[in-house]
N, C-alpha and C positions, 0 to 999 in steps of 0.2 A: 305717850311722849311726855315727857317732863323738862322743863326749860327754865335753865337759871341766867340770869342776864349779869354782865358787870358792865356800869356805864360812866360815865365823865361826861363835858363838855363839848366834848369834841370826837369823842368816839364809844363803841357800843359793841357789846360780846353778849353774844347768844350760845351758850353751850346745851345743845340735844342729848337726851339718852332715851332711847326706844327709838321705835319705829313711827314714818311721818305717813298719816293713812291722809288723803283727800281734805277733812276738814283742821286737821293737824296743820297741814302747810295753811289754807286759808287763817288759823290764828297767828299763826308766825309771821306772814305775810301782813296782819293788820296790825299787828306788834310794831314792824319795822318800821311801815308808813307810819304811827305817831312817834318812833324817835327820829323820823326827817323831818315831820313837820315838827319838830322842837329845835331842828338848826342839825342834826348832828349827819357827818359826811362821809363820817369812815365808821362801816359798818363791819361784824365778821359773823359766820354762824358755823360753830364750830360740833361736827358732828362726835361726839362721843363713844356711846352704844347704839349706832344706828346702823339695824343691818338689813332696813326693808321700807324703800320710797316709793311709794303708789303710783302711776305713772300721770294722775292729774296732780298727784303733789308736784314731782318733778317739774312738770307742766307749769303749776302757781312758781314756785322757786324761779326757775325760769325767766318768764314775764316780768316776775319781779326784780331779777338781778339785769335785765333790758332797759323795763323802764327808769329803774334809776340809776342806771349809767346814763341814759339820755338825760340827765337831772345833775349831771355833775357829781352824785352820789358813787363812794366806792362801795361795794358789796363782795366780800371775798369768803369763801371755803374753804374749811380745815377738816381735816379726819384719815379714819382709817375707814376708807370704801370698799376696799377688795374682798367684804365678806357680803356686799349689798345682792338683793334679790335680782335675777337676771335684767330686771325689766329695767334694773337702773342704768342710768348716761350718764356721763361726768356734765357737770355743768359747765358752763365756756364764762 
């Protein structure tokens, strides 16, 4: 997995290319949590070349786009999914 960020003030882009195995999503996931704890609200993680999400990634992802909605935090999804490995769910 390779991940290139663009950020501001006030908002923050994560662009993915490869596949997010288990400890993948755990760095992505501690990535986000320090640009909240920096103030920032509107987040996006924008899938690239990613055509295989682990199902405890999905899992991390997940939790994570839960718990910071409960935080006032937006967290939102982009990409081309319809070639992901069967195991994947659309996130909500």
């Amino acid at each position: 997995m390779t991940v290139r960020m663009d950020c501001d003030e006030t908002c923050a882009s994560f662009y993915i290319e490869g596949d997010i195995y288990d400890e993948h999503a755990e760095c992505l996931v501690g990535m986000i949590h320090s640009y909240v704890r920096r103030g920032i609200k509107d987040l996006e993680i924008k899938l690239c070349d990613t055509y295989y999400i682990s199902s405890k990634g999905q899992e991390y992802l997940q939790v994570l786009k839960n718990t910071l909605g409960d935080q006032g935090v937006w967290l939102s999804f982009h990409g081309q999914l319809r070639n992901l490995n069967y195991r994947y769910r659309p996130l909500k």
